[in-house]
C-alpha positions as CSV (number, residue, x, y, z in Angstrom):
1,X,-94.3,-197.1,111.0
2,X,-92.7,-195.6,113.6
3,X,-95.4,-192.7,114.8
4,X,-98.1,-194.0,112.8
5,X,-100.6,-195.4,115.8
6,X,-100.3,-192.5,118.1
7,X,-103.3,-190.4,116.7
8,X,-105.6,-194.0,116.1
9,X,-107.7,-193.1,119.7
10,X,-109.2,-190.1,118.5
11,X,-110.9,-189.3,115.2
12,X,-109.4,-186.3,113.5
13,X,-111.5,-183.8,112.7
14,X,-111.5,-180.9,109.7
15,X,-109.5,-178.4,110.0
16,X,-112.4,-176.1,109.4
17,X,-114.4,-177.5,112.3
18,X,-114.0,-175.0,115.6
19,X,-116.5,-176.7,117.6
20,X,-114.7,-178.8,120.5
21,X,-114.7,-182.5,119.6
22,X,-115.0,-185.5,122.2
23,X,-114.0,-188.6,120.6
24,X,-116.7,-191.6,121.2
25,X,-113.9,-194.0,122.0
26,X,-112.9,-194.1,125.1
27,X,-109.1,-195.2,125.9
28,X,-107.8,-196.2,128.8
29,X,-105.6,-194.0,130.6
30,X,-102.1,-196.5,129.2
31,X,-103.2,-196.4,126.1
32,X,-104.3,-199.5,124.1
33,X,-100.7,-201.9,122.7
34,X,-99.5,-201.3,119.7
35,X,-97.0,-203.9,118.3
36,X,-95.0,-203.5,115.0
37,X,-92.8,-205.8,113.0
38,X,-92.6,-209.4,111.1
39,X,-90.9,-212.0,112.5
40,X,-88.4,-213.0,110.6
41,X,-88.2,-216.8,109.5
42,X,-84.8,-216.7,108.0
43,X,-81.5,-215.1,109.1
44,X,-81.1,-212.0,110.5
45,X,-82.8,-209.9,112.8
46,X,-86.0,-210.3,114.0
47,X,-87.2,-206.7,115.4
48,X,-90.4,-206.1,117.4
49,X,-91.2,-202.5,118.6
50,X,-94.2,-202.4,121.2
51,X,-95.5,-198.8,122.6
52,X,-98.4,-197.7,123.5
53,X,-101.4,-195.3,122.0
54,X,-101.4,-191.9,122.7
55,X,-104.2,-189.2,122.6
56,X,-103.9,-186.2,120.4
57,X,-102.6,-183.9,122.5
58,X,-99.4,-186.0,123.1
59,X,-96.1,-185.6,120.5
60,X,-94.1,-188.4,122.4
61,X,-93.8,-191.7,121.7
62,X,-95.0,-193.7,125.3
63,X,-92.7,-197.4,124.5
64,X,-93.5,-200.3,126.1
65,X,-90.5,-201.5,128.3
66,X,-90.0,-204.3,130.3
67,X,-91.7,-206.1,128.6
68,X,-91.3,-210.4,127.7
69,X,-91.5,-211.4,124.5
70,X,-91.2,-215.1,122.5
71,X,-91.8,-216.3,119.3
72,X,-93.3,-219.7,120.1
73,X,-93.8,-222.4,117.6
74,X,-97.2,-225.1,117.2
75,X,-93.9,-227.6,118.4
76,X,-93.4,-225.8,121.5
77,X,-90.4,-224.4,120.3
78,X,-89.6,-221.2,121.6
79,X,-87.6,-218.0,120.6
80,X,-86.4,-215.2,123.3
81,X,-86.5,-211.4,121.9
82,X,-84.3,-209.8,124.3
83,X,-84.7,-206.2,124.9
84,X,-82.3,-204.0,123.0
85,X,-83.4,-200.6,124.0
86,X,-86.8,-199.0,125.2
87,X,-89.7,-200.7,123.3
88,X,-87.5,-202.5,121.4
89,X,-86.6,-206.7,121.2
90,X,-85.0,-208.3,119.1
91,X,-83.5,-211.7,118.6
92,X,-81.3,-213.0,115.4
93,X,-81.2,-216.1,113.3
94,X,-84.3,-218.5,114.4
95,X,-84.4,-220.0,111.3
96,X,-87.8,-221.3,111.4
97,X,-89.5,-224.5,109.8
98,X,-91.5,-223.4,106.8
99,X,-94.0,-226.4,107.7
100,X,-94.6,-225.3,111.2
101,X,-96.7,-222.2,112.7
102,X,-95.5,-219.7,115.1
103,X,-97.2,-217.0,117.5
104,X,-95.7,-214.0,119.1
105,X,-96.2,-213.9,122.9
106,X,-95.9,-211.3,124.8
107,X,-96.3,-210.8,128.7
108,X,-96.2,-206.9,129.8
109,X,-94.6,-206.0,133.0
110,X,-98.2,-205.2,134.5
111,X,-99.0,-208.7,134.4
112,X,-101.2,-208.5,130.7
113,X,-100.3,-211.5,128.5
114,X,-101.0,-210.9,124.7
115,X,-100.6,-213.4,121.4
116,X,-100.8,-213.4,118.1
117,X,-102.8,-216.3,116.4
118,X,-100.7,-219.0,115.5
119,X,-99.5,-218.1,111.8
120,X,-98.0,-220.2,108.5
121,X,-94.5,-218.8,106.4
122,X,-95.3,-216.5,104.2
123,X,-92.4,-217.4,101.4
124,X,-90.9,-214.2,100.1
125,X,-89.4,-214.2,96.2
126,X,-86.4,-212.2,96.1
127,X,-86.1,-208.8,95.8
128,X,-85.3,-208.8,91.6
129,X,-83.5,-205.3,91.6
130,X,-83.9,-201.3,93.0
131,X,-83.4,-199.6,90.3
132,X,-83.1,-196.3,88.6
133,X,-84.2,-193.4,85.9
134,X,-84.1,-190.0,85.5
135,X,-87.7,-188.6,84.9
136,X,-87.3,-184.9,83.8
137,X,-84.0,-183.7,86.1
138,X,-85.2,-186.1,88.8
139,X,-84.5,-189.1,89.7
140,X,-86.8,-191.9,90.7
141,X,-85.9,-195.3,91.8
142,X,-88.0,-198.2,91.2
143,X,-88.7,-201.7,93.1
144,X,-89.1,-204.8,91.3
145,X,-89.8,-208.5,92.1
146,X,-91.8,-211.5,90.8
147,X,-93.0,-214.9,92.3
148,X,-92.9,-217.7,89.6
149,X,-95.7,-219.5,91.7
150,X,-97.7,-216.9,91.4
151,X,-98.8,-217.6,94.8
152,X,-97.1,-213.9,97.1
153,X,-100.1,-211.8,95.6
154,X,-99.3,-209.3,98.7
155,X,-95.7,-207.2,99.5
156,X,-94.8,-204.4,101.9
157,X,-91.6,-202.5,101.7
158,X,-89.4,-200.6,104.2
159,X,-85.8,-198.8,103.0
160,X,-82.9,-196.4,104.7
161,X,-81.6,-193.9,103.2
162,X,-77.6,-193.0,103.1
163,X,-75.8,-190.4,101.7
164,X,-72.4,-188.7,102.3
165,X,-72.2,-185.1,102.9
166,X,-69.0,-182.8,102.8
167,X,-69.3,-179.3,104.0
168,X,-68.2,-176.1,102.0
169,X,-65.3,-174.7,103.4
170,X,-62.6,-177.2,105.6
171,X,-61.7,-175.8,109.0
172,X,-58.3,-175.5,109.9
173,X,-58.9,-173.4,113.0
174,X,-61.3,-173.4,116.5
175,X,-61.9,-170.6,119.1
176,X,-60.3,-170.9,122.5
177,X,-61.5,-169.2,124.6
178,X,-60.0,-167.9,128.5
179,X,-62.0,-166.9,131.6
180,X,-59.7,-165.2,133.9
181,X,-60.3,-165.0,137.4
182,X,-62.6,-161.7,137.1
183,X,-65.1,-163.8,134.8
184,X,-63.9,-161.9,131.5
185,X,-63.9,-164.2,128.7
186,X,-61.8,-163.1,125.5
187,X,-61.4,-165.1,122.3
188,X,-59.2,-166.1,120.0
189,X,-58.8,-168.6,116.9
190,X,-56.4,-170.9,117.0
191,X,-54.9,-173.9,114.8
192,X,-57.2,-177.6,115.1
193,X,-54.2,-179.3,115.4
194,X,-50.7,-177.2,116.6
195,X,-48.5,-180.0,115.0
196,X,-50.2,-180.1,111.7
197,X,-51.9,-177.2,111.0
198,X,-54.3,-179.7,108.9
199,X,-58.4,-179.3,108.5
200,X,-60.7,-180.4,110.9
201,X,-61.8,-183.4,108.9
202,X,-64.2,-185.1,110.8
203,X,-66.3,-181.7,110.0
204,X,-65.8,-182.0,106.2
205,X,-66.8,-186.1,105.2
206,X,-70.6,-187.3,106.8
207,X,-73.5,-189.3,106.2
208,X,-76.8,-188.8,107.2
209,X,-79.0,-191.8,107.0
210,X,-82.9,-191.5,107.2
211,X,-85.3,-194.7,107.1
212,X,-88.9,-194.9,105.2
213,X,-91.6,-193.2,107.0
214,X,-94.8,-194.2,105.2
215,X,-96.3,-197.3,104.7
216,X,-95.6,-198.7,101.4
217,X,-96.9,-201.9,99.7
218,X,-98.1,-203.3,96.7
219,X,-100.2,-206.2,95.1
220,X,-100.2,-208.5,92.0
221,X,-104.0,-209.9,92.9
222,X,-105.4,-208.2,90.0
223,X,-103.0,-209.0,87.7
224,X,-102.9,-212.4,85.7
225,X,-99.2,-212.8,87.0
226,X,-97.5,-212.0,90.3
227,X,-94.9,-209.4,89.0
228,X,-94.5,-205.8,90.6
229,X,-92.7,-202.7,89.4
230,X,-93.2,-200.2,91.7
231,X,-91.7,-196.5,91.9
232,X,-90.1,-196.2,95.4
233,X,-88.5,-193.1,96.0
234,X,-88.3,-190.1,94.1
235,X,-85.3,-187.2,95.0
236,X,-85.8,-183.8,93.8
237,X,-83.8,-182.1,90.9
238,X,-80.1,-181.4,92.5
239,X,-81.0,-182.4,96.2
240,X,-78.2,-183.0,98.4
241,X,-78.7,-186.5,98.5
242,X,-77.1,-187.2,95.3
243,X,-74.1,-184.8,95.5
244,X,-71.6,-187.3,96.1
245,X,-72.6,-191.1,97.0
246,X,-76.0,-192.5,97.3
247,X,-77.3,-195.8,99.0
248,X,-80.8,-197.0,99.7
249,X,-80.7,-200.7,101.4
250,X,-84.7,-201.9,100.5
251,X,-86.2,-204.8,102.6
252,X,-89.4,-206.8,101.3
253,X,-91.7,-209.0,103.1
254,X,-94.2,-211.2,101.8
255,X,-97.6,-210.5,103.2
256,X,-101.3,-212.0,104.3
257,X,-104.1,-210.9,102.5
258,X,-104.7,-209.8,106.3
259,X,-102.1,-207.8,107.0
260,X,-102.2,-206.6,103.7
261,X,-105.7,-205.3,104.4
262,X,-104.5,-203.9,107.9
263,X,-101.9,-201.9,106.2
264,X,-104.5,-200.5,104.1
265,X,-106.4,-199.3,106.7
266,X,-104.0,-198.1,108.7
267,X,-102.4,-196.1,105.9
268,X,-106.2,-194.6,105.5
269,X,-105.9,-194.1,109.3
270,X,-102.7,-192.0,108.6
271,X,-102.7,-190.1,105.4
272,X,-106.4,-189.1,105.5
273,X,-107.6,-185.3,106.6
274,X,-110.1,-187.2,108.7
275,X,-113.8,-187.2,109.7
276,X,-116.4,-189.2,111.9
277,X,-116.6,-191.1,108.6
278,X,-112.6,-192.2,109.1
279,X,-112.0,-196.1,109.5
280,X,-112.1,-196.5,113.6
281,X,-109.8,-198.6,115.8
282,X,-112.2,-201.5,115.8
283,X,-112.2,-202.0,112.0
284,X,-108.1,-202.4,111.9
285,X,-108.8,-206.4,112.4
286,X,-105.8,-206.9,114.2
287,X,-104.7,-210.9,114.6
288,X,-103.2,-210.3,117.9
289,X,-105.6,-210.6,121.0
290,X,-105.0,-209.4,124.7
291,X,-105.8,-213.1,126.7
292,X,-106.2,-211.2,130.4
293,X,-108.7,-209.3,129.0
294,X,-110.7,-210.5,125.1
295,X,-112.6,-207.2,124.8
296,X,-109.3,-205.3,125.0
297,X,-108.1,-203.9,121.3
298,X,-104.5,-204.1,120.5
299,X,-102.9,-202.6,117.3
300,X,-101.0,-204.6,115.1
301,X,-101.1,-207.8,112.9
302,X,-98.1,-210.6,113.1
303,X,-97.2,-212.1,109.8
304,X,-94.1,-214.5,109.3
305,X,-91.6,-214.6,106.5
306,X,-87.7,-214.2,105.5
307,X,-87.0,-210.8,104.8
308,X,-85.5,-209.9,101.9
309,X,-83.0,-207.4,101.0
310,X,-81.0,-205.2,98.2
311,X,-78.9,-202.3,98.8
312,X,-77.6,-200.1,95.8
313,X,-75.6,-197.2,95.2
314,X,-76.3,-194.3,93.1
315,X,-72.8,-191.7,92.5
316,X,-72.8,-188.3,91.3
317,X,-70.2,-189.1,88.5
318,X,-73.5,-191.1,86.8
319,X,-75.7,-187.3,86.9
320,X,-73.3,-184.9,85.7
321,X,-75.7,-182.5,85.4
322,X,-76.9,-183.1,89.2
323,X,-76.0,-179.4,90.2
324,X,-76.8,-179.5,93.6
325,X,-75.4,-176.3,95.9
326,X,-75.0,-175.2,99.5
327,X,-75.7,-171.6,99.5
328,X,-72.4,-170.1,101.6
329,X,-70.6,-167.3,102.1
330,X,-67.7,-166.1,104.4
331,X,-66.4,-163.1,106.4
332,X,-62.8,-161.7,107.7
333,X,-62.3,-161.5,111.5
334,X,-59.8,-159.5,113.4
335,X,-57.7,-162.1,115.6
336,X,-58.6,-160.6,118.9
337,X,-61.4,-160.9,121.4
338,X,-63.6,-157.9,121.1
339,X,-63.7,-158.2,117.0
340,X,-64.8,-162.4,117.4
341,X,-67.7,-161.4,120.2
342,X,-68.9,-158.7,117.8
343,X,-68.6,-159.9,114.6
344,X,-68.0,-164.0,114.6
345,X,-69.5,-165.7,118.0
346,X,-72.5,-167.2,115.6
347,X,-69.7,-168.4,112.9
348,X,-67.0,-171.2,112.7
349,X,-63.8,-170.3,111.8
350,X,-62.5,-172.0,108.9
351,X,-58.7,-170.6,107.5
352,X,-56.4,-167.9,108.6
353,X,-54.4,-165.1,107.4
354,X,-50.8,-165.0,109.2
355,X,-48.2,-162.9,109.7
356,X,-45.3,-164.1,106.9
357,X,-42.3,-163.1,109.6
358,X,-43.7,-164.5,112.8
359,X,-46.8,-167.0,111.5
360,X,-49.2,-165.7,114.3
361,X,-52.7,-165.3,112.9
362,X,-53.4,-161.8,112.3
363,X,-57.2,-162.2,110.7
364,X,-59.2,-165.3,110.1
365,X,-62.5,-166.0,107.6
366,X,-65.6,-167.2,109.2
367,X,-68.9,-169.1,108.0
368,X,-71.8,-170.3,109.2
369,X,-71.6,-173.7,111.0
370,X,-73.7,-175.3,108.8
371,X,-71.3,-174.5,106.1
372,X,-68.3,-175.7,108.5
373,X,-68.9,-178.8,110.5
374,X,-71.2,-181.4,108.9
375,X,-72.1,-183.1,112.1
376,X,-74.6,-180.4,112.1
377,X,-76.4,-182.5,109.6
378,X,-74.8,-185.8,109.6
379,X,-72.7,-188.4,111.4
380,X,-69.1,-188.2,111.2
381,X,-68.9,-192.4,111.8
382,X,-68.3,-193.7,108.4
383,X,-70.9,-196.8,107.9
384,X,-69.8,-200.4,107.9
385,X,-71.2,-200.4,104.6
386,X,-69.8,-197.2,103.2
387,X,-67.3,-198.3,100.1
388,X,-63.7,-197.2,100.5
């Protein structure tokens, strides 16, 4: 939910439309709040990300710093989310009552005091398993989860994706290059490593890990039981992410029929072409209320509950048909300075050819980077997670 409020202040209009349009709601020149998160009655993390609404013609996100923000309980209890970086607080491990009600409080560094009304625990079934199937040569996962009670009704769903990346060719060389005291720089490709003459291999192993983007929930209140089965994610026939190892860590929370209904809209807000007939600020029915100023709107809606959680892994050697393929291809390179400028500046070295009598390399091959150092598309930082 990350971007999703920055285009709320003006209605969209058809792409078809070329007549200018002026927006009947009028925003102030801050921008109106816009808080996300759940607080998070259980252990870990309990993450609040405040910013501000942003018109149209802005593709930044403006965060709210500087900000103060508690979680304060109907026993004057009270919780201090300190800020982790811009926009963000966070605070771990509150374990809240599940007979009390809590608030979120928040007092902006203009002087603007906000709160959320006072709200019960939601209680949050586990998650009952993320699981997987291959539908045609793709492969969708699934969430599933129940509440014996029958009393959730309401669930919303967030996930990161991780997957580990290896490039197509190993790099046992890198340019050097020498500026002499004319300003002439020449080139030449030399060993990583002189002692080892090994590959570069923080280039070659990676992950790249991408979170959820859209909003994505679900409801059992039509149903005559609260059981949901949900498809989650689907990943294209051979796409990189399944070319080696796959994990997706899912987190559920338990929702209102209020914020449930918020979500709704905003995901209307979001996802629709737009029109004058498109749901308008006003009608998001937020439960968090600006006290300097009532007639203020803020975007957002606070709801409580433990967050629950399920990571699984998905590895190639389970698709052996997953045929997934970086399209590469090398060149040869003279060893000296004028044939790299022509021929290889744009490329990374990757092995070379050597003289057998004296080992000095005579020619190297070259690739694109892409196809050479992974950090181009991942992180060479091995997660904690990330099985050995």
């Amino acid at each position: 939910m990350k971007k999703i409020f920055k285009y709320l202040l003006l209605l969209l209009i058809p792409f078809s439309c070329k007549e200018k349009y002026i927006s009947p709601v009028v925003s102030p020149a801050t921008g109106y709040l816009v808080v996300e998160g759940v607080i998070n009655s259980g252990p870990g993390e309990t993450n609040i990300t405040l910013s501000r609404t942003t018109p149209l013609n802005k593709q930044t996100v403006l965060f709210e710093t500087g900000a103060t923000v508690l979680v304060e309980g109907e026993d004057n209890s009270r919780f201090l989310l300190k800020e982790v970086s811009s926009g963000k607080y966070s605070t771990a491990n509150m374990a809240l009552s599940n007979t009390k009600k809590y608030r979120l409080s928040i007092a902006t560094k203009d002087g603007k005091k906000y709160q959320s009304d006072f709200s019960s625990v939601n209680y949050n079934p586990p998650i009952d398993s993320v699981n997987w199937k291959r539908q045609g040569r793709d492969v969708q996962l699934y969430v599933n989860t129940h509440d014996p009670n029958n009393n959730t009704k309401y669930y919303q769903w967030e996930y990161v994706e991780t997957w580990e990346l290896h490039t197509y060719y190993l790099s046992t060389l890198k340019y050097k290059e020498v500026t002499n005291s004319r300003g002439v720089t020449t080139y030449s490709a030399v060993y990583n490593d002189s002692s080892s003459f090994g590959p570069d291999l923080t280039k070659y192993f990676c992950w790249r890990t991408e979170p959820s983007t859209t909003i994505f929930t679900g409801t059992s209140s039509n149903l005559s039981s609260d059981v949901i089965n949900l498809p989650m994610i689907s990943i294209p026939a051979d796409s990189w992410k399944l070319n080696i190892l796959y994990s997706v860590n899912t987190k559920q929370y338990s929702l209102s029929k209020g914020r449930y209904e918020f979500l709704q809209r905003m995901k209307k807000n979001t996802e629709s072409t737009g029109s004058v007939f498109d749901a308008q600020p006003s009608e998001l029915n937020s439960n968090i209320h600006c006290v300097s100023n009532p007639l203020e709107p803020v975007i957002g809606y606070i709801d409580i509950c433990p967050i629950q959680e399920k990571r699984i892994y998905i590895n190639r050697k389970s698709l052996p048909d997953w045929n997934y393929s970086q399209s590469c291809s090398e060149i040869e390179v003279p060893n000296n300075s004028d044939s790299i400028a022509i021929k290889a500046l744009f490329l990374l070295p990757t092995y070379p050819k050597t003289d057998p009598m004296t080992g000095r390399i005579i020619s190297f091959f070259a690739a694109p980077p892409e196809c050479v150092d992974c950090k181009l598309r991942g992180s060479s930082i091995k997660p904690s997670f990330w099985p050995n």
